[in-house]
VEXMAR-387897 format. One record per residue (C-alpha): residue number from 1; x, z, y. Coordinates in steps of 0.1 Angstrom, whole numbers, padded with zeros to 4 digits. Each point is the difference from the previous one (the first is absolute). Layout:
N
FIPA;nr;east;up;north
FIPA;NUM;X;Z;Y
...
This chain:
168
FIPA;nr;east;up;north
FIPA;1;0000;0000;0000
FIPA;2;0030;0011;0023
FIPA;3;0009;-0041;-0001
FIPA;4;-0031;-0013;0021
FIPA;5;0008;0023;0026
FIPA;6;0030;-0015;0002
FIPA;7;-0012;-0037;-0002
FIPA;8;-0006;-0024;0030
FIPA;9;-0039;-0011;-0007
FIPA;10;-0001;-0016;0028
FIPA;11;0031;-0020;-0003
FIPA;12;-0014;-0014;-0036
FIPA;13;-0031;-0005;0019
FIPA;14;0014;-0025;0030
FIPA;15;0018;-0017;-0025
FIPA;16;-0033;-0006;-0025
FIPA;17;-0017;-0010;0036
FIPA;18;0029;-0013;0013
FIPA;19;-0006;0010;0034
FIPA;20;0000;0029;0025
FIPA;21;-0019;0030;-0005
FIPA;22;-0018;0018;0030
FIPA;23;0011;0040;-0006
FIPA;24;-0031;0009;-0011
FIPA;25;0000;-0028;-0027
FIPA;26;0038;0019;-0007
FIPA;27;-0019;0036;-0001
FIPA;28;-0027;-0015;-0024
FIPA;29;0029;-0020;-0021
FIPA;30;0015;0032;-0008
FIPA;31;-0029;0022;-0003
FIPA;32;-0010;-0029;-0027
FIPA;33;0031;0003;-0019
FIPA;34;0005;0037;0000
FIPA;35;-0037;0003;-0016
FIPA;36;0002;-0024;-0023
FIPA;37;0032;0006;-0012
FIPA;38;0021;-0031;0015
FIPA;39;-0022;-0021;0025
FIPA;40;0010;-0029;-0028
FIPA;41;-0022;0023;-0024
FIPA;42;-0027;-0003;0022
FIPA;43;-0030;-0017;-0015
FIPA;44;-0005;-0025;0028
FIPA;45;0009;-0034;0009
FIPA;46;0019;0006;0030
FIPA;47;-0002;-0036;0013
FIPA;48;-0037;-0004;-0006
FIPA;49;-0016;0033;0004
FIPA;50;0025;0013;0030
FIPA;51;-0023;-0004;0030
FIPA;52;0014;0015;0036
FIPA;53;-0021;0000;0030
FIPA;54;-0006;0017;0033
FIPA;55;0034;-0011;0010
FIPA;56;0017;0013;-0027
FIPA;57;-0011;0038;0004
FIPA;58;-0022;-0004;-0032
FIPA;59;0003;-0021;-0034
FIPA;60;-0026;-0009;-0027
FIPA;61;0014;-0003;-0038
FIPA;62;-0021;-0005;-0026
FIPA;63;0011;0016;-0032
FIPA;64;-0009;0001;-0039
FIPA;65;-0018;0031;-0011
FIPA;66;0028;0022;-0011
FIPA;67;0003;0038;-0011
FIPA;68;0005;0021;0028
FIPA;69;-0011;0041;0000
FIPA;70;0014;0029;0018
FIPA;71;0025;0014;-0023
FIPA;72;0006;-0021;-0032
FIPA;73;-0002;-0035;0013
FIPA;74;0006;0010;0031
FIPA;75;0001;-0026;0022
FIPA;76;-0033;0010;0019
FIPA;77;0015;0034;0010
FIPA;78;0030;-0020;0008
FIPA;79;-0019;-0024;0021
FIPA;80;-0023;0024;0017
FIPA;81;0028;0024;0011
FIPA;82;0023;-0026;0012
FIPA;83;-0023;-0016;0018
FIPA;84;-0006;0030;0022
FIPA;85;0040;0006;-0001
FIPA;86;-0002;-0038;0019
FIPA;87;-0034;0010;0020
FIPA;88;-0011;-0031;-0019
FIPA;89;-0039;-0002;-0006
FIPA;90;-0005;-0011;-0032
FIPA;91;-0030;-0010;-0016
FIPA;92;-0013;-0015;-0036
FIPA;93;-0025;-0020;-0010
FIPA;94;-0018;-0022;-0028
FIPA;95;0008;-0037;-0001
FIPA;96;-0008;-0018;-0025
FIPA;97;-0003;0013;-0036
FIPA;98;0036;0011;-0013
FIPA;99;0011;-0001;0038
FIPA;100;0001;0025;0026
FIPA;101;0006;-0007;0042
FIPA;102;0027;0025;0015
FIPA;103;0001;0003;0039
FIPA;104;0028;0013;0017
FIPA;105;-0004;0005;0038
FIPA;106;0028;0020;0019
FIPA;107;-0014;0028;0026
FIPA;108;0013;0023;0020
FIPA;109;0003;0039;0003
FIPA;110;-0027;-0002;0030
FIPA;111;-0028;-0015;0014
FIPA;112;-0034;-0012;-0010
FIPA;113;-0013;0003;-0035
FIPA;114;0012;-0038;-0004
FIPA;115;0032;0005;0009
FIPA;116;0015;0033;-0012
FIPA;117;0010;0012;-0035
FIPA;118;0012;0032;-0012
FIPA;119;0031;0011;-0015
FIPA;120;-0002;0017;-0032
FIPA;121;0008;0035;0016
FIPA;122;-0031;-0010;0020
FIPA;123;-0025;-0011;-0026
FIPA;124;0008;0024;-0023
FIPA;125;-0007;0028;0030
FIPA;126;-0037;-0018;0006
FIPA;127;-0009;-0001;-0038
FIPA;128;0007;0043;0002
FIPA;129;-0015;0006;0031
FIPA;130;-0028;-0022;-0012
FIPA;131;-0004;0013;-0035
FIPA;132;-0004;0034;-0005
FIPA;133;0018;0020;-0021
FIPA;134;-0025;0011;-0024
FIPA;135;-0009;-0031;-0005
FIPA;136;-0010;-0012;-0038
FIPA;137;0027;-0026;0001
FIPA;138;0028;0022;0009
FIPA;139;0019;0005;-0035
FIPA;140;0002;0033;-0010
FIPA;141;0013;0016;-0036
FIPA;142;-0027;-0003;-0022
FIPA;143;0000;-0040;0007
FIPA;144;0031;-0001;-0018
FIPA;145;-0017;0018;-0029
FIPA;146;-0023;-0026;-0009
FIPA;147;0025;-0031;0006
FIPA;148;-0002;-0022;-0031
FIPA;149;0033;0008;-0018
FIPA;150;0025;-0031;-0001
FIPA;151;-0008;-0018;-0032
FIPA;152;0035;0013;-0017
FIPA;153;-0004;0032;0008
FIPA;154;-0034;0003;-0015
FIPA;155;0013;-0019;-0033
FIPA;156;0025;0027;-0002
FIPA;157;-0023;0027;0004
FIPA;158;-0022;-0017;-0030
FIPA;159;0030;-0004;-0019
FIPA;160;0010;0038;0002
FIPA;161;-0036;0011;-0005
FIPA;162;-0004;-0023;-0035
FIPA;163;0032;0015;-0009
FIPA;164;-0011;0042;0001
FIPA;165;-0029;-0015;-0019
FIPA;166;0016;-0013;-0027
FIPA;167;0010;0019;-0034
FIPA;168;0036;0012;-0005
């Protein structure tokens, strides 16, 4: 994982379009590739479904359904969080079937409601001052409790318990 940090997403991406990129095509380029995994990864077709507009402050891609989830899979945590690490707005929507339309629009830290976008320090702030602590979502013990058990674990469990069952 350490590698795609590393990586120059945008530079494979200006070569694939062969031309400039605007910075916030740049942002999104890398913001791509560190959420998929290597922008190259990606499921899109960069020279067909890479879209900018509004002068190059926002881009368009149109991408293959793919798995993305917040912690295994994580590419929607990773796109969610460094989008707001940007101040990029970022929104998804359906397409066609199998498809999926991502907008990236870059914001600022003030303004209207059309034109700013909080940091993650701010966002996560709203979501606690908005969500009260007692609230049925907030994870507590007892969730962990009735968590399915990961599928080896539970075999070994079975395993052990046909064991003490069986004559010596």
């Amino acid at each position: 994982m350490t590698q795609y940090v590393k990586y120059d997403h945008a530079y494979w991406l200006r070569e694939m379009l062969d031309r400039p990129l605007s910075r916030t095509e740049a942002k999104v380029a890398e913001i791509i590739g560190l959420s998929y995994g290597g922008i190259y990864n990606a499921p899109i077709a960069f020279k067909r479904h890479w879209r900018p507009f509004l002068g190059g402050r926002a881009v368009e891609i149109v991408a293959r359904s793919n798995r993305l989830s917040t912690f295994d899979f994580d590419g929607l945590t990773k796109l969610v969080l460094l989008c707001h690490e940007a101040r990029i707005r970022f929104e998804i929507s359906t397409h066609t079937r199998d498809y999926f339309k991502l907008v990236f629009s870059q914001r600022s830290a003030d303004g209207g409601m059309s034109q700013r976008h909080p940091n993650i320090d701010e966002a996560v702030a709203a979501l606690r001052s908005w969500l009260p602590a007692d609230h049925a979502v907030i994870f507590r013990a007892e969730d962990a409790e009735r968590a399915p058990k990961p599928a080896a674990e539970a075999s070994a469990k079975a395993e052990a318990s046909a064991k003490e069952g069986m004559p010596k």
